[in-house]
Every structure is written in C-alpha cells, then in structure tokens.
N, C-alpha and C positions, 0 to 999 in steps of 0.2 A: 367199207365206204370211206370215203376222201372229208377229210376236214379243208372247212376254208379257214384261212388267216384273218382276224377280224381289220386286223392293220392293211395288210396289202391285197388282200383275197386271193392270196396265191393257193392252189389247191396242196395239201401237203396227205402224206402217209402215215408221219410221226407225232410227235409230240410237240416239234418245235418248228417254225417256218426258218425254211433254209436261208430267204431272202432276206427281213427285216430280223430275223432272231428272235420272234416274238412268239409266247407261250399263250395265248389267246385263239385261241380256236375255236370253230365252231361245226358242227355238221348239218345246222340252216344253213342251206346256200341254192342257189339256184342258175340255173345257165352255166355255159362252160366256152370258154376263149383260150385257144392256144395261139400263143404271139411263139413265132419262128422268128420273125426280123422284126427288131426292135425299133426299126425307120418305116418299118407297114401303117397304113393308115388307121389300120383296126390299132394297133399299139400307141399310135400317138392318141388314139381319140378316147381312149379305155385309161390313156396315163399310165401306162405299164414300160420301162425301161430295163427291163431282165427275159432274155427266155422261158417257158414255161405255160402252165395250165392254170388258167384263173376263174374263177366265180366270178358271173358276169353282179349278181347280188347277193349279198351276206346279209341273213335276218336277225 
C-alpha cells in the first residue's frame, strides 16, 4: 500500500516524498488524482504543479 505525503499528498512507495523531500507520511489517505498535465483543470483546481498520483484527502 502507497503512503500519502502529509505535505503535498503525493502518493509515494518509499520512505521519502520525491517531490517536497519530506519524510511525513501517512497510509490515511483517501481518493486518488493522477495530473498528466500540469495546465489540466483538475491540477490547477487540486494545486498540484508536478506530475504524478495524489491523495485527493490525507487524515
């Protein structure tokens, strides 16, 4: 199972969020957003500026 970032909620595999570098993690999280294009509507409106898989909510 995928940890969320509690910082960016980027879903991660490791230990450390590849995007903010932050060792806060969590495996509460719920929903799932993949932004392909960073200028997609869904990305501007979620605040997401990186490609990748995100936790739509971290608990």
């Amino acid at each position: 199972m995928e940890n969320a970032c509690r910082i960016c909620k980027r879903l991660v595999e490791g230990s450390e969020c590849p995007v903010c570098k932050s060792k806060d993690l969590t495996k509460n999280w719920k929903g799932v957003v993949i932004i392909y294009d960073v200028n997609s509507e869904i990305a501007k409106k979620t605040g997401h500026d990186t490609p990748g898989k995100y936790a739509l909510q971290v608990i």
